[in-house]
C-alpha atoms as an extended CHARMM CRD file, in Angstrom:
* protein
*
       214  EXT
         1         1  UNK       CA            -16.4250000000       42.5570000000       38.8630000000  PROA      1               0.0000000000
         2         2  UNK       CA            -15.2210000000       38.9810000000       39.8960000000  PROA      2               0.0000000000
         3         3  UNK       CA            -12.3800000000       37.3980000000       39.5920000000  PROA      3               0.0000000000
         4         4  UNK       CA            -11.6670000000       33.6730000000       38.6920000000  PROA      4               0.0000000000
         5         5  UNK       CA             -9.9770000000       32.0700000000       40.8200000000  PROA      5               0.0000000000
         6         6  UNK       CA             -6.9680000000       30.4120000000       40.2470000000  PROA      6               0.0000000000
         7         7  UNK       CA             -8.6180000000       27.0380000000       40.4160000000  PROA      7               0.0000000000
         8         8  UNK       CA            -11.4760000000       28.2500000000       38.2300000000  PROA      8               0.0000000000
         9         9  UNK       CA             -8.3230000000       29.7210000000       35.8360000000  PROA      9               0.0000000000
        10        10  UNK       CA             -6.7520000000       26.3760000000       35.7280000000  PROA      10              0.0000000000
        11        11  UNK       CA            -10.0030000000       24.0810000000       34.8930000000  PROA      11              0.0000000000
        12        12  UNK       CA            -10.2370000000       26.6870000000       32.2030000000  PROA      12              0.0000000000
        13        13  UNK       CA             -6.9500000000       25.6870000000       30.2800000000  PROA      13              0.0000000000
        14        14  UNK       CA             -7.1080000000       21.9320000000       31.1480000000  PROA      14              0.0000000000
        15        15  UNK       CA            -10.4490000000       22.1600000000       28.8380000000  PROA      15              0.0000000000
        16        16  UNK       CA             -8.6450000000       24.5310000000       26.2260000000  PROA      16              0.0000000000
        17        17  UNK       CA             -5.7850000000       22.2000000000       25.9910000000  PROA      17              0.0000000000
        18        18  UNK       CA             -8.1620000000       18.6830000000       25.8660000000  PROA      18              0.0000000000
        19        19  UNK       CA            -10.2450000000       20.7430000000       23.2290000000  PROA      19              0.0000000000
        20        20  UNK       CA             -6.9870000000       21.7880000000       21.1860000000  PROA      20              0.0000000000
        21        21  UNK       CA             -3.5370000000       20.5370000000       22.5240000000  PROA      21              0.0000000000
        22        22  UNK       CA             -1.5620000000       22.9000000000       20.0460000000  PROA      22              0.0000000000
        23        23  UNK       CA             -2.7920000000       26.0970000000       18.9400000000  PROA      23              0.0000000000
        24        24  UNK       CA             -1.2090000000       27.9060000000       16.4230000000  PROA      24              0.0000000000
        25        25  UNK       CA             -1.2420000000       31.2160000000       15.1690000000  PROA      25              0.0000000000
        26        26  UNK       CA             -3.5540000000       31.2610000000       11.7670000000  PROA      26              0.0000000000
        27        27  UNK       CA             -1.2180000000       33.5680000000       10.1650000000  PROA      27              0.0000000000
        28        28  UNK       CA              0.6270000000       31.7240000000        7.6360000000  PROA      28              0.0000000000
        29        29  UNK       CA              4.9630000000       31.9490000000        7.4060000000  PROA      29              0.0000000000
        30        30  UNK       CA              7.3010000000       30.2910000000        6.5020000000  PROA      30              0.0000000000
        31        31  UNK       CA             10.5620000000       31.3690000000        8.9050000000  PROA      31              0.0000000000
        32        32  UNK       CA             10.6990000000       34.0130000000       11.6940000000  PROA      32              0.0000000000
        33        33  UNK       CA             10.8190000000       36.6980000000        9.6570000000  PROA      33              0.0000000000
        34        34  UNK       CA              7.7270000000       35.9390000000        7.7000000000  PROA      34              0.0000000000
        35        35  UNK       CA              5.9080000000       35.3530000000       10.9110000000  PROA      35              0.0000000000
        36        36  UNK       CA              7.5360000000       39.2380000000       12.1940000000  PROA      36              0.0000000000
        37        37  UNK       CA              5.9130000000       40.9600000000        8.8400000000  PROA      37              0.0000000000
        38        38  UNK       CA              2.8430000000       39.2220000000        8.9070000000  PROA      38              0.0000000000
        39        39  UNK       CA              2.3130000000       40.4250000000       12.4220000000  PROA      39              0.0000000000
        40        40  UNK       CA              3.1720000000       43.6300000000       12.0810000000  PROA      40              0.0000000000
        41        41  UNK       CA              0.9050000000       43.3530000000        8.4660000000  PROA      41              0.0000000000
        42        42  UNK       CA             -2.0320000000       41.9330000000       10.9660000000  PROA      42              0.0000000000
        43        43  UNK       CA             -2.5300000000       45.8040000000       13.1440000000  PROA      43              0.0000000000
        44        44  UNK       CA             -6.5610000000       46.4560000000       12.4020000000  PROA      44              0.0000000000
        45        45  UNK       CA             -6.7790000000       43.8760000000        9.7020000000  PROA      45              0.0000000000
        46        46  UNK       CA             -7.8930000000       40.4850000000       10.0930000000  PROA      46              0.0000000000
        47        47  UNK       CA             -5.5300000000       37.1350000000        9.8240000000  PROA      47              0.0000000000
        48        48  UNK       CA             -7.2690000000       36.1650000000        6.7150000000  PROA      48              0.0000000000
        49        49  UNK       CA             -6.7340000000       39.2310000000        5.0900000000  PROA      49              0.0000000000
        50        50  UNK       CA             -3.1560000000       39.3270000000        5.9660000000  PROA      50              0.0000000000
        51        51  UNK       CA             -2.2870000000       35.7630000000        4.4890000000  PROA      51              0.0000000000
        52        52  UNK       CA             -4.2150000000       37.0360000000        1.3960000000  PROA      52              0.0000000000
        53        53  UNK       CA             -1.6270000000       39.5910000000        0.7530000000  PROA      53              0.0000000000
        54        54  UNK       CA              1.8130000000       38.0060000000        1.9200000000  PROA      54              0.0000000000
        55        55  UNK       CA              0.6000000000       34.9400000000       -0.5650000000  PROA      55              0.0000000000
        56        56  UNK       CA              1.7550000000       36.8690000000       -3.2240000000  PROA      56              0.0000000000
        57        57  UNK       CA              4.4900000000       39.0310000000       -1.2730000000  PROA      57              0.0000000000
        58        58  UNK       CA              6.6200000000       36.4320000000        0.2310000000  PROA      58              0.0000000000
        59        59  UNK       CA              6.8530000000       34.8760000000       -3.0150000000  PROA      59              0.0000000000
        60        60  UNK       CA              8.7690000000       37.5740000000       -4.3260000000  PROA      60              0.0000000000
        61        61  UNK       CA              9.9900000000       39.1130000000       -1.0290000000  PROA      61              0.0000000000
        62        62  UNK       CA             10.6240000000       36.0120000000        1.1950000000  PROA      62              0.0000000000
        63        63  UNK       CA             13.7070000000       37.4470000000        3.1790000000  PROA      63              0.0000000000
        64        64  UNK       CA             14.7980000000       40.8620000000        4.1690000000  PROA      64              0.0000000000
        65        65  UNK       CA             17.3330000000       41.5720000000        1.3210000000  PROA      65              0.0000000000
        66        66  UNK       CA             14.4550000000       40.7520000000       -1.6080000000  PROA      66              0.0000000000
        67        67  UNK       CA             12.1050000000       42.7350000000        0.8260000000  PROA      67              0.0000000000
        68        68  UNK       CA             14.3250000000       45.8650000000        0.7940000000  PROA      68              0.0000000000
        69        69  UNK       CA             15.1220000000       45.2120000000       -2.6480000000  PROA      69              0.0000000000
        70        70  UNK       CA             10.9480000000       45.1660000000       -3.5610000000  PROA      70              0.0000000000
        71        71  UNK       CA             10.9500000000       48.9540000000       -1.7960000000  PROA      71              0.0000000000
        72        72  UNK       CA              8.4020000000       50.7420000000       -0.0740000000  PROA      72              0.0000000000
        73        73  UNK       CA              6.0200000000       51.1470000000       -3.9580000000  PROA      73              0.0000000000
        74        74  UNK       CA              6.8170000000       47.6110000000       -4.6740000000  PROA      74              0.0000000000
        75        75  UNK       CA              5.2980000000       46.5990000000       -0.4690000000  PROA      75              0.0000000000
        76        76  UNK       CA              2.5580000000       48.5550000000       -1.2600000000  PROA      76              0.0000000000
        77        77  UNK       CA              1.3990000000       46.9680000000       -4.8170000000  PROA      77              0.0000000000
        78        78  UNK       CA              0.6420000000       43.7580000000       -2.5360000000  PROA      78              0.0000000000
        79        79  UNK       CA             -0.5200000000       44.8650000000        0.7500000000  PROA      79              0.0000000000
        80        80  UNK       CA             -2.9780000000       47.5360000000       -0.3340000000  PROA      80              0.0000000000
        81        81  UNK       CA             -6.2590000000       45.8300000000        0.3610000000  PROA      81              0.0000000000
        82        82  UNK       CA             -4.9070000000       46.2620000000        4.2990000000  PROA      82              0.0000000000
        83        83  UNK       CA             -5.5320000000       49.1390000000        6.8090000000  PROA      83              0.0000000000
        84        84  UNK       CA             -2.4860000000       51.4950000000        6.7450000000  PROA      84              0.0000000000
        85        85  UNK       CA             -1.2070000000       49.8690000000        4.2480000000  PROA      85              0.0000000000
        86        86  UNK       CA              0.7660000000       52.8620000000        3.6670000000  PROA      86              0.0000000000
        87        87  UNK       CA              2.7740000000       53.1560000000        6.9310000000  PROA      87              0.0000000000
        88        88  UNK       CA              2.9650000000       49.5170000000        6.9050000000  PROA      88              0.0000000000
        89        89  UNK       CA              4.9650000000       49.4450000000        3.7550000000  PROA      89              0.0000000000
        90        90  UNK       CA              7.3420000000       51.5500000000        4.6340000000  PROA      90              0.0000000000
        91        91  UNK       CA              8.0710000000       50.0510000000        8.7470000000  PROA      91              0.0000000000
        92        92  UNK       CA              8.9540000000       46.7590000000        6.6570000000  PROA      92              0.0000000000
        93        93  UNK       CA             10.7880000000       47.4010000000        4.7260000000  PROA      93              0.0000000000
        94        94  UNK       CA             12.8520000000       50.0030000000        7.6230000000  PROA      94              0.0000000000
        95        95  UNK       CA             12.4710000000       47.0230000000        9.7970000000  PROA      95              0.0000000000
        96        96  UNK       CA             13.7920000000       44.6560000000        7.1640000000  PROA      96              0.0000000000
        97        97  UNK       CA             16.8170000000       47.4500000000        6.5150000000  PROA      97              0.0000000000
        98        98  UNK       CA             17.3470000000       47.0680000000       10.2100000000  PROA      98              0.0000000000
        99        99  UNK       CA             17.7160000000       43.3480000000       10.3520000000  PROA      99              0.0000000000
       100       100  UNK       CA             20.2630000000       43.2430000000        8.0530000000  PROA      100             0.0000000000
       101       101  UNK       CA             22.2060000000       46.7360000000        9.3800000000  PROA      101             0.0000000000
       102       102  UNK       CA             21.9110000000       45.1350000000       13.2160000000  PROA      102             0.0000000000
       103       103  UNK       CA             21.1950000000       41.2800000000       13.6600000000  PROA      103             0.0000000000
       104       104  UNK       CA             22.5510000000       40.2560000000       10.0710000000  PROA      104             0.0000000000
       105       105  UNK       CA             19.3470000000       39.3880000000        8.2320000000  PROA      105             0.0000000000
       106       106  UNK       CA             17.7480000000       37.5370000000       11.5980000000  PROA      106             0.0000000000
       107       107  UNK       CA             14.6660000000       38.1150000000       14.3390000000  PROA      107             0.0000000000
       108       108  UNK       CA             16.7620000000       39.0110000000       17.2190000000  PROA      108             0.0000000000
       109       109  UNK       CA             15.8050000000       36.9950000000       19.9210000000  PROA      109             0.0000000000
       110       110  UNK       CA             15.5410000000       39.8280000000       22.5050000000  PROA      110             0.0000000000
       111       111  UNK       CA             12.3620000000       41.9130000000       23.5000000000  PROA      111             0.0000000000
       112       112  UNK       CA             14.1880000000       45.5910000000       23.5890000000  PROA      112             0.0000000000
       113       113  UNK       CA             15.6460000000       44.6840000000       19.8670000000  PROA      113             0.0000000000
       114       114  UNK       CA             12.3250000000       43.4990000000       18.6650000000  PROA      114             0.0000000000
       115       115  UNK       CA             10.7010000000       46.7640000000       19.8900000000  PROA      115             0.0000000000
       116       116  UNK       CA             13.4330000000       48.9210000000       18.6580000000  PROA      116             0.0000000000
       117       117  UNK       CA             12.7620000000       47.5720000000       14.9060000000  PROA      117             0.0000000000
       118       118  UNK       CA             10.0600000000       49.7550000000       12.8620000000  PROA      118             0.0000000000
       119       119  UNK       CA              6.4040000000       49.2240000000       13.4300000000  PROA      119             0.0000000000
       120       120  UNK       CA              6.9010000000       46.7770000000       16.1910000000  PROA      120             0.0000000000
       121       121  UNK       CA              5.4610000000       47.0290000000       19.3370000000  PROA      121             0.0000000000
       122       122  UNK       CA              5.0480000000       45.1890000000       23.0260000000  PROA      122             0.0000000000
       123       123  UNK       CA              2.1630000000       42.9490000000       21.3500000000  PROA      123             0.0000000000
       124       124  UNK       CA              4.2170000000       42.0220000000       18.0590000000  PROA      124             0.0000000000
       125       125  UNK       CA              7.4690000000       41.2240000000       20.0810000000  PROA      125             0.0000000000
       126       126  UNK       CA              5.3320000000       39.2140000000       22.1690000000  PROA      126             0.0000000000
       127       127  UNK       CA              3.8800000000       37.5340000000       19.5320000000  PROA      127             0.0000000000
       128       128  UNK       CA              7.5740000000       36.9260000000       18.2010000000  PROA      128             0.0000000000
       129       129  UNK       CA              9.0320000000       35.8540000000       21.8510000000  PROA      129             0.0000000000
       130       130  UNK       CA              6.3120000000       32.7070000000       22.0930000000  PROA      130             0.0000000000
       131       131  UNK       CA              6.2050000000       31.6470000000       18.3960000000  PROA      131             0.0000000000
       132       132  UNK       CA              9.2370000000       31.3840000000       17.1830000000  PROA      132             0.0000000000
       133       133  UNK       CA             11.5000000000       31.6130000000       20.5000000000  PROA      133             0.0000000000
       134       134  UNK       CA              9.2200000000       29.7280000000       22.6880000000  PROA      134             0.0000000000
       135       135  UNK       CA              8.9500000000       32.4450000000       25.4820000000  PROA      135             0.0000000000
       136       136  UNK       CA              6.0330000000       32.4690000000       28.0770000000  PROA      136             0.0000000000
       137       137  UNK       CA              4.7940000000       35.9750000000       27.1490000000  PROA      137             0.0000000000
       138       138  UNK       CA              1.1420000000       37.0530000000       26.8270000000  PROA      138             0.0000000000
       139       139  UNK       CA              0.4060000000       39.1080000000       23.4480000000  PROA      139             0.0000000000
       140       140  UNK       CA             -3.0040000000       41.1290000000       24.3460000000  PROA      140             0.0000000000
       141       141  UNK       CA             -4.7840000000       42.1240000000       21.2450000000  PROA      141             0.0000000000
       142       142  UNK       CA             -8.7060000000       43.2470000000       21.5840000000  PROA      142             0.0000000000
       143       143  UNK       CA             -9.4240000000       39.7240000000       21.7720000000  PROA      143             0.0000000000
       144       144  UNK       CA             -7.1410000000       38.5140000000       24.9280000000  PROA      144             0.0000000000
       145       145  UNK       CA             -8.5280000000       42.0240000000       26.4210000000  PROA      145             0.0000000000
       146       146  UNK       CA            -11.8550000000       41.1060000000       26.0730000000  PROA      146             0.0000000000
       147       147  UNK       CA            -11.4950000000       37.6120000000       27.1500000000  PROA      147             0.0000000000
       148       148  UNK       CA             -9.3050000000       38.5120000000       30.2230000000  PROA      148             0.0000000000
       149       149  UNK       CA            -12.0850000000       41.5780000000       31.3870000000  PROA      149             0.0000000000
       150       150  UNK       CA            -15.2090000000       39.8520000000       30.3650000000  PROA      150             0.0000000000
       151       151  UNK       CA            -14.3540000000       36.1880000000       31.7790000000  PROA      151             0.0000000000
       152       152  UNK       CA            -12.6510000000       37.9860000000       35.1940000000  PROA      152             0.0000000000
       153       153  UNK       CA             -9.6580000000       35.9270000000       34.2120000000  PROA      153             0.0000000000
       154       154  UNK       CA             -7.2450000000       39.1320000000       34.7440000000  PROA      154             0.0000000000
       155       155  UNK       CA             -9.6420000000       42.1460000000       34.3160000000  PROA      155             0.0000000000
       156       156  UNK       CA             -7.9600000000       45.3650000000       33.9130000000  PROA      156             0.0000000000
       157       157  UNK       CA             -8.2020000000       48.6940000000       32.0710000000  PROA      157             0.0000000000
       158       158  UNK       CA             -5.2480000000       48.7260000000       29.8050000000  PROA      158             0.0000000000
       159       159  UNK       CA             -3.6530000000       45.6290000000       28.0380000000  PROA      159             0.0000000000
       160       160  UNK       CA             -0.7140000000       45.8220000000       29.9010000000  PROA      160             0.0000000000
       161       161  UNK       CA             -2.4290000000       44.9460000000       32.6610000000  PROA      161             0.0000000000
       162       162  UNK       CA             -4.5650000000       42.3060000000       31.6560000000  PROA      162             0.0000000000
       163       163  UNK       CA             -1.0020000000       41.5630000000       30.0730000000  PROA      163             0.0000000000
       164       164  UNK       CA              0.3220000000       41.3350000000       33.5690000000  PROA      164             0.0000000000
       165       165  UNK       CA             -2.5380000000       40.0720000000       34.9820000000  PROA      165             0.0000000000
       166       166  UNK       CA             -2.3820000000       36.7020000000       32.7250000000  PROA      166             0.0000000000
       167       167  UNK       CA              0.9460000000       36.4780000000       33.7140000000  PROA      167             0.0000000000
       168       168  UNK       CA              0.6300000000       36.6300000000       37.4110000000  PROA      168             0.0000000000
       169       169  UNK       CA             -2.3860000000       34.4470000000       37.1650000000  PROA      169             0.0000000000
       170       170  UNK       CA             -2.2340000000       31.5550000000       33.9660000000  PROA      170             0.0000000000
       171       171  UNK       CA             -0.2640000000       28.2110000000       35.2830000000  PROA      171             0.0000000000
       172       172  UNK       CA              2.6040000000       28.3520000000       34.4380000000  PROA      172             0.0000000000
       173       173  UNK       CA              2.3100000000       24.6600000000       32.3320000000  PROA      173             0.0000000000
       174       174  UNK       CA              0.0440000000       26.3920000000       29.8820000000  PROA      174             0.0000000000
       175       175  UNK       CA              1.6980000000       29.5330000000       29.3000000000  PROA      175             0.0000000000
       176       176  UNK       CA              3.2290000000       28.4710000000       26.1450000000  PROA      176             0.0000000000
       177       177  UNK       CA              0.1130000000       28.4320000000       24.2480000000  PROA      177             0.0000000000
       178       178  UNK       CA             -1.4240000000       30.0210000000       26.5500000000  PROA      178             0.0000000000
       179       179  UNK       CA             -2.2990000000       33.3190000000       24.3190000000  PROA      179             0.0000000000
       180       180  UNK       CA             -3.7030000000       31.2320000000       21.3570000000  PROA      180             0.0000000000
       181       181  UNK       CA             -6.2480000000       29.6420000000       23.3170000000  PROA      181             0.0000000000
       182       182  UNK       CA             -7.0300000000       32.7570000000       24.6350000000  PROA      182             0.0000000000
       183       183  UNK       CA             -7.1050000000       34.7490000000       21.3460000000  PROA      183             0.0000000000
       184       184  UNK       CA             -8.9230000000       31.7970000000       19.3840000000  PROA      184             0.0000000000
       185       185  UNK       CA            -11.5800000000       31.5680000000       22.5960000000  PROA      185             0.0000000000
       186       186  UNK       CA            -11.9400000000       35.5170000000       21.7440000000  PROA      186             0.0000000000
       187       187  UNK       CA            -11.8820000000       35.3690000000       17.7060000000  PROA      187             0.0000000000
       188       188  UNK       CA            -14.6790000000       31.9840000000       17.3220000000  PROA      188             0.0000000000
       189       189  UNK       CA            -16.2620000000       31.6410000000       20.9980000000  PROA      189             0.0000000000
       190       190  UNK       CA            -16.3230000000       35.1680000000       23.3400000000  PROA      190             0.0000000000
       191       191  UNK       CA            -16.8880000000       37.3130000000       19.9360000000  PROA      191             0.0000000000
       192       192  UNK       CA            -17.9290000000       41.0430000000       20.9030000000  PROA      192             0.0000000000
       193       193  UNK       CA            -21.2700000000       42.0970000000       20.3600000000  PROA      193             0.0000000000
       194       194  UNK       CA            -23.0550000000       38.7320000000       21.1340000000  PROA      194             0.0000000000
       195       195  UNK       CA            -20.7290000000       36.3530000000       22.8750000000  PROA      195             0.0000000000
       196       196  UNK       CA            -21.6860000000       32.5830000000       21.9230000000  PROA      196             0.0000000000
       197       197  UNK       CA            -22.0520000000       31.5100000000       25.4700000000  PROA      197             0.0000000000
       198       198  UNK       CA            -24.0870000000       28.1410000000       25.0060000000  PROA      198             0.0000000000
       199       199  UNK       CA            -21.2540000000       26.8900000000       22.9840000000  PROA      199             0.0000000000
       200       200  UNK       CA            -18.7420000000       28.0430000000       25.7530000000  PROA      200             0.0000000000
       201       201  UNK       CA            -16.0490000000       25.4600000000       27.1820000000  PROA      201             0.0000000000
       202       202  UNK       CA            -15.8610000000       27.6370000000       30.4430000000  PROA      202             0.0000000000
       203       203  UNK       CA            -19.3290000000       28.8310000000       30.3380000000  PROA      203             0.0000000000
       204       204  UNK       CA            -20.0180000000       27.7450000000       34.0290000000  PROA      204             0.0000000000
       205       205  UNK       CA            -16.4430000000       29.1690000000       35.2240000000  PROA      205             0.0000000000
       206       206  UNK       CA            -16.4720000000       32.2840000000       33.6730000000  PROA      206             0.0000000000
       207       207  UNK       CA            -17.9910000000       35.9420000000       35.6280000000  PROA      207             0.0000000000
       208       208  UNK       CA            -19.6240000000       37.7270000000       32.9190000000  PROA      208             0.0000000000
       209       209  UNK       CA            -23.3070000000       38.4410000000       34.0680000000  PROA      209             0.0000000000
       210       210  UNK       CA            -25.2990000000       38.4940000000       30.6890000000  PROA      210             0.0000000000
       211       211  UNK       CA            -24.0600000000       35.3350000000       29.6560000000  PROA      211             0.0000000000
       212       212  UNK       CA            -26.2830000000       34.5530000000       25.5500000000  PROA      212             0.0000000000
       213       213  UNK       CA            -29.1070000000       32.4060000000       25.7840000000  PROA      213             0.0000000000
       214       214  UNK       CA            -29.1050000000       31.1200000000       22.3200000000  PROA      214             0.0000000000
């Protein structure tokens, strides 16, 4: 397949950026750790979904000591309309356990602790890194794959290296909102079964052969 170039790859976040200077995340928090559980909360389940169930949790569990306190039964009362809601329950409150047993209640601001806490992973310690810490990391969820495949913006076969790919490849000036665009571009515009091409900012940079129609 293709590859943008790096020229193409640039045009494509100047129009990102004049379309919507500051992307955020849609997941709503109100400190770092909020924004840790919700993204660990947000594995196969949709943002909206996830901000419908931490309405009522973080009201009652806003920090790790009430989460703990709440317990794994007391998680699961107000997450259970999510996937896994189960093993989610119980990695936060283990991860929340953690906070307080290692960092003293806060979201380390180091990779290899994020990863080390319970159900988080490369993409949720990414996630972490650039929203709260301001890091230049790329989070690749099934949306940033797609994107970075179908567009031939950093094609590869695993998301670690589309991962590295976006790294190597996105200027560096964008990079700190870089994986919004990217994941909103995925989520509204370059959707999976029938991408919405004609409504495409980068329609005329992008590789994918069957571009949509209509």
């Amino acid at each position: 397949m293709a590859q943008m170039t790096r020229a193409e790859i640039r045009e494509a976040f100047e129009r990102w950026r004049q379309l919507d200077p500051e992307p955020k995340t849609e997941l709503i928090y109100q400190s770092p750790y909020q924004l840790l559980v919700a993204v660990v909360l947000s594995a196969q389940s949709t943002d909206v979904g996830v901000n419908k169930a931490t309405r009522t949790l973080f009201k009652v569990a806003p920090t790790p000591k009430k989460m703990v306190a709440l317990g794994v039964d007391g998680v699961k009362s107000h997450i259970a309309t999510l996937g896994l809601y189960n093993a989610k329950a119980a990695n936060v409150v283990a991860l929340s356990q953690q906070l307080i047993d290692l960092h003293g209640g806060e979201v380390p601001h180091d990779r290899a602790a994020l990863e080390a806490l319970p159900g988080v992973g490369r993409k949720t310690a990414n996630v972490v890194m650039n929203v709260v810490f301001g890091e230049p990391t790329m989070a690749v969820d099934t949306h940033i794959f797609r994107v970075g495949n179908r567009t031939g913006m950093a094609p590869g076969k695993t998301p670690r290296a589309v991962e590295d790919g976006l790294l190597k490849r996105v200027p560096e000036e964008f990079m700190a909102h870089a994986h919004h665009w990217l994941i909103l571009h995925g989520r509204y515009v370059c959707v999976a079964r029938t991408p919405k091409c004609p409504q495409c900012a980068i329609r005329d940079l992008c590789k994918f052969k069957d571009k949509t129609a209509g």
